[in-house]
C-alpha positions as CSV (number, residue, x, y, z in Angstrom):
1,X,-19.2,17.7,1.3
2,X,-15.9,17.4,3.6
3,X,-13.6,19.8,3.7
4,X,-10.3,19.5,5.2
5,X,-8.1,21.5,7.7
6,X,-6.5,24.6,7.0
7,X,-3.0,25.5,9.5
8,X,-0.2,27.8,8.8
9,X,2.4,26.8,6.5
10,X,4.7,29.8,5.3
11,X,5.3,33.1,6.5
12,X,5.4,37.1,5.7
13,X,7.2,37.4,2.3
14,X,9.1,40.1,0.5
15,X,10.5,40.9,-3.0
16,X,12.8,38.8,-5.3
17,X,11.8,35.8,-7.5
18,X,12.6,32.4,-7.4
19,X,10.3,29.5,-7.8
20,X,8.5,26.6,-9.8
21,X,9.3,26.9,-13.4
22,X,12.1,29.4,-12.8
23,X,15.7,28.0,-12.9
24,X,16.6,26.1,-9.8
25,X,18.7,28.3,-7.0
26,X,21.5,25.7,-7.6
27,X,22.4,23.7,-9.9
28,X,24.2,20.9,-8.3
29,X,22.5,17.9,-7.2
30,X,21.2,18.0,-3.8
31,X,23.0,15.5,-1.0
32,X,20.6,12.2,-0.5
33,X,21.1,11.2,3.3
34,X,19.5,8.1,5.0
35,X,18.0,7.0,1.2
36,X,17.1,3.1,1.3
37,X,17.2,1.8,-1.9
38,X,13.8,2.6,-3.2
39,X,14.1,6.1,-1.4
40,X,17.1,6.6,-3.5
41,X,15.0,5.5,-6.5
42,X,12.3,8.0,-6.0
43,X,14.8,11.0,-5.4
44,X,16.4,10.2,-8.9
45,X,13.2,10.0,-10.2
46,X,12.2,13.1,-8.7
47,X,14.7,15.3,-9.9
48,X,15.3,13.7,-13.5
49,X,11.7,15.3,-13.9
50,X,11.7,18.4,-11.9
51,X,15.1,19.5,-10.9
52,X,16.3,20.2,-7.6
53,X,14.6,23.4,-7.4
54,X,16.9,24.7,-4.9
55,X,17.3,22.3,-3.0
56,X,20.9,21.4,-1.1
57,X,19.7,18.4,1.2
58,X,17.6,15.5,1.0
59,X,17.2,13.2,3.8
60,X,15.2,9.9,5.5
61,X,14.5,8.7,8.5
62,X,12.5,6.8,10.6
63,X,9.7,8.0,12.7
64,X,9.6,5.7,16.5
65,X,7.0,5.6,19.1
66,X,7.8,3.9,22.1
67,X,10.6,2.2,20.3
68,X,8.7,0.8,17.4
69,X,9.1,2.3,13.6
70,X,5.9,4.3,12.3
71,X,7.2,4.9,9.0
72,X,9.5,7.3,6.9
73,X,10.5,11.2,7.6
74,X,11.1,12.7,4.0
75,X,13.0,16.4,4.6
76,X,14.3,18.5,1.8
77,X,16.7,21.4,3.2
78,X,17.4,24.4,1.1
79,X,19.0,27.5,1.9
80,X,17.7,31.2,2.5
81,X,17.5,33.9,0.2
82,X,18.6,37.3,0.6
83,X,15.1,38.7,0.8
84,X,12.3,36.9,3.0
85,X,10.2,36.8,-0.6
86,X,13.1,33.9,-2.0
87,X,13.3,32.5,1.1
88,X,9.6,31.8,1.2
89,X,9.8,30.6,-2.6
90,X,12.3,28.6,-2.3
91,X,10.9,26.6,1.1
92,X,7.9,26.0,-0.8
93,X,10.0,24.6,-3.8
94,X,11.4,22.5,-1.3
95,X,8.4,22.0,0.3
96,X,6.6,20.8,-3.2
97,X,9.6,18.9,-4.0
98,X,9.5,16.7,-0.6
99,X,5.7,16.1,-1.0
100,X,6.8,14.9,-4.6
101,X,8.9,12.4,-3.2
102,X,6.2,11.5,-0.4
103,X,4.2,10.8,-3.3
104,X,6.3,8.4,-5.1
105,X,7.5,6.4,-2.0
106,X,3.8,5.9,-1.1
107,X,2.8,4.5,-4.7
108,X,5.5,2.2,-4.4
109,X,4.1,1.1,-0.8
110,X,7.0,2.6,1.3
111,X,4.7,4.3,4.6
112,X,5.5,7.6,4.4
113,X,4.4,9.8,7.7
114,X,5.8,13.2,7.5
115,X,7.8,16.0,5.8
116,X,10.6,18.0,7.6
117,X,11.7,19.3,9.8
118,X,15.1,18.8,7.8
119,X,14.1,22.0,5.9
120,X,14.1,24.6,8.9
121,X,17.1,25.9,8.0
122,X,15.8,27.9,5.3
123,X,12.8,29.9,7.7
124,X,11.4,30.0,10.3
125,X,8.9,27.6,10.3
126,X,9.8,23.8,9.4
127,X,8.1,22.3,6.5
128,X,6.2,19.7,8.0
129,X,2.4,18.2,6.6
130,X,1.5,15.8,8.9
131,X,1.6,15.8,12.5
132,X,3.8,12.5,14.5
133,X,1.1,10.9,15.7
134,X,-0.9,10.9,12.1
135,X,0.4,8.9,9.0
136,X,-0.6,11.3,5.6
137,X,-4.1,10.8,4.2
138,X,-5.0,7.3,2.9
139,X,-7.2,9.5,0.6
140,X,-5.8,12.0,-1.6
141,X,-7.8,14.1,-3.7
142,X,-8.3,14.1,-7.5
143,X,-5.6,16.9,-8.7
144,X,-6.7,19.1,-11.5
145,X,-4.1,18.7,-14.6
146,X,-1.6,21.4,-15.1
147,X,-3.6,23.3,-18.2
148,X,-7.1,22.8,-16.3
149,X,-5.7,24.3,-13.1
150,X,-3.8,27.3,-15.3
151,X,-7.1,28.0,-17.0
152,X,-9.2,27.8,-13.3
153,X,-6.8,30.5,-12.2
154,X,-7.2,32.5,-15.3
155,X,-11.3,32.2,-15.3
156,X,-11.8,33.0,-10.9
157,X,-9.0,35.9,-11.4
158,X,-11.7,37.3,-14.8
159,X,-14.9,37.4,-12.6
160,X,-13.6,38.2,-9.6
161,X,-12.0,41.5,-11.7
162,X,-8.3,40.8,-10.5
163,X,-5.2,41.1,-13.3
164,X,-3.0,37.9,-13.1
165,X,0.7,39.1,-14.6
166,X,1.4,35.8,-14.1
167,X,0.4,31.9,-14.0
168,X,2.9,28.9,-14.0
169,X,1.2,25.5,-13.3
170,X,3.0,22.3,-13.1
171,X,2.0,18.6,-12.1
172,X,4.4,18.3,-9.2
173,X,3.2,16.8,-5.8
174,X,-0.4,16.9,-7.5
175,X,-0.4,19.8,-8.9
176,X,1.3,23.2,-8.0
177,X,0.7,27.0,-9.5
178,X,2.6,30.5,-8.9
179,X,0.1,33.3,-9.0
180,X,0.8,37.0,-9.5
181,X,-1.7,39.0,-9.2
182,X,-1.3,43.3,-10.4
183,X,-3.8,45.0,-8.5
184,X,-4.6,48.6,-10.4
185,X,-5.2,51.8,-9.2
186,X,-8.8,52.4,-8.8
187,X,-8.4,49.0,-7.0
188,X,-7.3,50.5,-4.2
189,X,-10.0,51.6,-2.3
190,X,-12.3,48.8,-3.9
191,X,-13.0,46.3,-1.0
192,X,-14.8,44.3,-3.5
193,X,-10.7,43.7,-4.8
194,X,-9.6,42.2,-1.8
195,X,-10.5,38.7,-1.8
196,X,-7.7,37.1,-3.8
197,X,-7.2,34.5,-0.8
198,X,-10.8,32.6,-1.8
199,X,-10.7,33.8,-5.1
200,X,-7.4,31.7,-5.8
201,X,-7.3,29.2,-3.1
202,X,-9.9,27.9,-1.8
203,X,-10.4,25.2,0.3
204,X,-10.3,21.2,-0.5
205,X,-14.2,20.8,-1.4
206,X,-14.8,16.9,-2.5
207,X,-17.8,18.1,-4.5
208,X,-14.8,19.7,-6.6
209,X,-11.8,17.8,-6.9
210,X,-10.3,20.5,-9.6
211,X,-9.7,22.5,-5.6
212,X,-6.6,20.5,-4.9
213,X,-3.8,22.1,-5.7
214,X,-0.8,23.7,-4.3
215,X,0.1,27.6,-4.3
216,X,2.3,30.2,-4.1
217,X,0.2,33.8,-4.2
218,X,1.7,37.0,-4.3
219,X,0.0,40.2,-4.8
220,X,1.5,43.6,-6.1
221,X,0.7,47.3,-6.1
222,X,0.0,49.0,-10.0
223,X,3.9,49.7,-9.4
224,X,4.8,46.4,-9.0
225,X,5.8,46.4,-5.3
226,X,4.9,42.9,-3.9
227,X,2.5,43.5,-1.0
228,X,1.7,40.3,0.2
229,X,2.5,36.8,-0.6
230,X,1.6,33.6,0.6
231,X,1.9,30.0,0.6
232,X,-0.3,27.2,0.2
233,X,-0.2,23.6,0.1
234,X,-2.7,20.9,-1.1
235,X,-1.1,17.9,-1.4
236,X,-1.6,14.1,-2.0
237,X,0.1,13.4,1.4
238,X,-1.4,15.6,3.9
239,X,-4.9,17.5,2.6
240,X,-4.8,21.1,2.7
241,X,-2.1,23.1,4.5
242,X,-2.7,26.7,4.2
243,X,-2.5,30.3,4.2
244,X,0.3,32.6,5.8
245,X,1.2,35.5,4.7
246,X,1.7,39.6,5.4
247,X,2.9,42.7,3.7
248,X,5.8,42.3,2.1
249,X,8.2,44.7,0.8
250,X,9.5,48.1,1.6
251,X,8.0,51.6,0.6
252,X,8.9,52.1,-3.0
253,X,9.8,55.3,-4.6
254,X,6.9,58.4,-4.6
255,X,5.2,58.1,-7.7
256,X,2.7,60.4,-9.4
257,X,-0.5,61.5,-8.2
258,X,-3.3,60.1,-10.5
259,X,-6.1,62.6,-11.6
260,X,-8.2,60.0,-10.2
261,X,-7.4,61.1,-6.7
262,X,-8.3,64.8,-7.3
263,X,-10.8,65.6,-5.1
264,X,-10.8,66.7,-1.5
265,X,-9.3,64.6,1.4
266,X,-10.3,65.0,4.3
267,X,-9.4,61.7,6.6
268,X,-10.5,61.3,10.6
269,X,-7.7,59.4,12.7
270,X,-8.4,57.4,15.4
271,X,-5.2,55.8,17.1
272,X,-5.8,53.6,20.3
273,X,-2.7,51.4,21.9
274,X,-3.8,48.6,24.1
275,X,-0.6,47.4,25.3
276,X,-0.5,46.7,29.5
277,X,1.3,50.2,30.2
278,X,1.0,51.9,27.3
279,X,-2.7,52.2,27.1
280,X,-4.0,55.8,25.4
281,X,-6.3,57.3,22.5
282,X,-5.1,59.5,19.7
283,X,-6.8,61.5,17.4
284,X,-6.4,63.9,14.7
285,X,-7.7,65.4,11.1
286,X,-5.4,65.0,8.1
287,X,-7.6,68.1,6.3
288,X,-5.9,68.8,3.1
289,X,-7.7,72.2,2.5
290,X,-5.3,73.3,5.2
291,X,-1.7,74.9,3.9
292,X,-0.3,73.8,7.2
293,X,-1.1,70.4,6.2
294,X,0.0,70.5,2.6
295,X,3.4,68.2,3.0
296,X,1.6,65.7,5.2
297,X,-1.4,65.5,2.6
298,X,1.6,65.3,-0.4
299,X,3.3,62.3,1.6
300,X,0.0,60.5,2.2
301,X,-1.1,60.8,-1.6
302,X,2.2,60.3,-3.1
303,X,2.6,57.0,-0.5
304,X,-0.7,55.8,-0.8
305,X,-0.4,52.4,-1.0
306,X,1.8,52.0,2.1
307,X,-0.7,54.1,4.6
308,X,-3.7,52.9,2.6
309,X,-2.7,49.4,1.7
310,X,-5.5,47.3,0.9
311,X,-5.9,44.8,3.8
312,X,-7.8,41.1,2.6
313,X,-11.2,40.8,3.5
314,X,-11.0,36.9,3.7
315,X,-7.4,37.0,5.9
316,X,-8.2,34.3,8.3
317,X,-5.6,36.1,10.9
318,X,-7.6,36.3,14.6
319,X,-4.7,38.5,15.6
320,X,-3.0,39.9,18.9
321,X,-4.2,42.9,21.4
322,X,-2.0,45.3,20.1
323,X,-2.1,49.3,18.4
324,X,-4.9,49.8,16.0
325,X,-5.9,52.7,13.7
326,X,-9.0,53.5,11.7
327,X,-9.3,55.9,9.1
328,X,-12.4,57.4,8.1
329,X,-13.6,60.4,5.3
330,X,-12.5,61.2,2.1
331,X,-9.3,60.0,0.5
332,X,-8.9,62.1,-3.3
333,X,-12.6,62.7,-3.7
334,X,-13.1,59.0,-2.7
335,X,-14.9,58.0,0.7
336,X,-12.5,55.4,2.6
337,X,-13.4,53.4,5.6
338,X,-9.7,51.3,6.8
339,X,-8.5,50.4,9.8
340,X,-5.2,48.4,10.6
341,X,-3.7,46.3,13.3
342,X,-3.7,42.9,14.4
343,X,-3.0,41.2,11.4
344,X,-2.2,44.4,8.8
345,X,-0.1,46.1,11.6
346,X,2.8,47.7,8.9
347,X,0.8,51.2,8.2
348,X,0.5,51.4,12.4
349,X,4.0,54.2,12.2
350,X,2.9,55.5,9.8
351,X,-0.4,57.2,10.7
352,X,1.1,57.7,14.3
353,X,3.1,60.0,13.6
354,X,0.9,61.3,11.1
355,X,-1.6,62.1,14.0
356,X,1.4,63.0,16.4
357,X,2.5,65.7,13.9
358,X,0.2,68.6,14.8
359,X,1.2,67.9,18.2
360,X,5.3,67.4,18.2
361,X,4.8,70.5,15.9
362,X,2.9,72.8,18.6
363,X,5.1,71.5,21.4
364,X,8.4,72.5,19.0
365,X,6.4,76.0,18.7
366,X,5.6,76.2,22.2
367,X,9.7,75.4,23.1
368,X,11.0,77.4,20.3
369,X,8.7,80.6,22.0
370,X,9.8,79.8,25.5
371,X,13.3,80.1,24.5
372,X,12.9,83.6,23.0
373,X,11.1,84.9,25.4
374,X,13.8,83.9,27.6
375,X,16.6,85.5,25.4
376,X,14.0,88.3,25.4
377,X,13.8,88.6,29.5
378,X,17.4,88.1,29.5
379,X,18.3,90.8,26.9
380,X,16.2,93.2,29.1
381,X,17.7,92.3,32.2
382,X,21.1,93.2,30.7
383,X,20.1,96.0,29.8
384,X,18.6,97.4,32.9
385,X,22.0,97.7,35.0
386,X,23.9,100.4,35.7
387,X,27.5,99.9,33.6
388,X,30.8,100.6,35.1
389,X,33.8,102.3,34.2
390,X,37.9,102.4,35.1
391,X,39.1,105.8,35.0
392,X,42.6,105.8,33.7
């Protein structure tokens, strides 16, 4: 068995939708730059069947080395959309679209050694597959067909207990899918749920060619709030070229508190910042059995999938020294074990100044006192000296 590399394609994602079998971003047809004749041909061909899928540019060139030609640069350059989350789609559109083309120029013999960087433009990453100094894989894999990859998605999602509100498969550059997968409530807390990443797309594996496809994977909250996203690509050009991705959108509104969190919470809070010169340890107890505590235990219920937000347990992140949290006890009745940083760093303000609470609120207290025992001493002093008069 041989499996190929994995490196970072696209990045942290947010909300919006735009991608695959939804209408292209534009209509018009993209400009062709630097097309050769049979360049051309594959373009046309291209977007007869697919569209342009957003894209605004498509351009050639040649690759030298020491002033001799390697072969042909395909890049496909669209623009950026008002949220990172369409952004991200519509680079991988692009990115789909260009490996497309790849695909067609190499079955008609034209040596094809890498995609971008004419799409950077549109994130910050250019969409490039192969590397300059190695032409695309002599050996692509076997690509599942459209229905056969829909119904994989639909059969890993069933037995690995995750909802799919969506699954759009299409037999472009191999074969591509959009997956959107609703977590629900009682997921929450269930690390057993937080696998999507191998559960959807897993690696090139030659002992199962119905692995090699292309991906775009987002993941929401029971409310619908996109938390993560990311990015995949497995294509006929380049092998596997995989996973980035983060949390993605901003707090939604404060929902209900389910009756499933109706026990007792009770949560230990451990903050530690490792950062040259700003090294120190925080703790604190977010008891909920405490009045004093009642609108920080309200927020952290009502908001619970922003301080709580479930982190992937296969996130192949190594991650950076940095701030780190970990939360331990009871969460609603429910024991919870998290802990975020490095690569889930988004709930890191959050619990800080949920442990920094109790103490900005003491200091306040211990200010507000100073000041009116001041205004106290003061008042007496006043009233301690003699008065004086003007007799008329």
């Amino acid at each position: 068995m041989r499996r190929r590399s994995i490196r970072p394609l696209l990045g942290l994602v947010a909300a919006a939708s735009a991608l695959l079998a939804v209408a292209p971003v534009r209509a018009s047809v993209p400009t062709v730059v630097g097309a050769r004749p049979a360049e051309q041909a594959a373009v046309d061909a291209t977007l007869r069947r697919f569209g342009a899928m957003g894209a605004v540019e498509i351009s050639f060139a040649t690759e030298t080395r020491q002033g001799v030609g390697r072969g042909r640069v395909v890049g496909v350059r669209c623009t950026p959309g008002r949220t990172v989350w369409t952004t991200i789609a519509r680079r991988w559109n692009a990115s789909v679209l260009a490996g497309e083309i790849a695909r067609r120029l190499r079955d008609a013999g034209v040596r094809v050694v890498g995609l971008g960087p004419a799409n950077a433009p549109c994130g910050a990453y250019a969409v490039a597959r192969s590397s300059p100094s190695a032409p695309f894989a002599s050996d692509p894999p076997a690509f599942p067909s459209p229905a056969a990859l829909r119904a994989r998605m639909i059969e890993r999602a069933a037995a690995a207990g995750l909802r799919l509100r969506k699954v759009e498969a299409r037999g472009i550059d191999g074969a591509a899918v959009h997956v959107l997968v609703r977590l629900r409530e009682e997921q929450l807390l269930d690390r057993s749920a937080h696998g999507w990443i191998s559960t959807l797309i897993p690696e090139i594996d030659d002992d199962d060619p119905g692995n090699a496809y292309s991906a775009l994977l987002a993941v929401e909250s029971p409310d619908g709030r996109r938390l993560y996203a990311y990015a995949y690509e497995v294509t006929a050009n380049a092998g596997n070229v995989g996973p980035f991705g983060g949390i993605a959108e901003a707090p939604a509104a404060r929902p209900a508190i389910p009756a499933l969190y109706a026990g007792a919470t009770r949560l230990e809070i451990t903050y530690r910042s490792f950062r040259p010169g700003y090294e120190r340890t925080s703790q604190g107890v977010l008891d909920c059995a405490d009045p004093a505590r009642a609108g920080a235990c309200d927020r952290v219920l009502r908001h619970r999938w922003e301080y709580l937000v479930p982190v992937p347990t296969d996130n192949q992140c190594t991650g950076i020294d940095g701030d780190v949290v970990s939360i331990v006890g009871t969460f609603g009745g429910i024991p919870v074990e998290a802990r975020y940083g490095e690569c889930s760093s988004r709930p890191l303000d959050l619990w800080r100044h949920l442990v920094d609470e109790p103490r900005s609120g003491r200091a306040r207290a211990g200010r507000a006192a100073q000041t009116s025992a001041a205004a106290a001493s003061s008042r007496a002093s006043d009233s301690s000296r003699p008065s004086s008069s003007i007799d008329s």
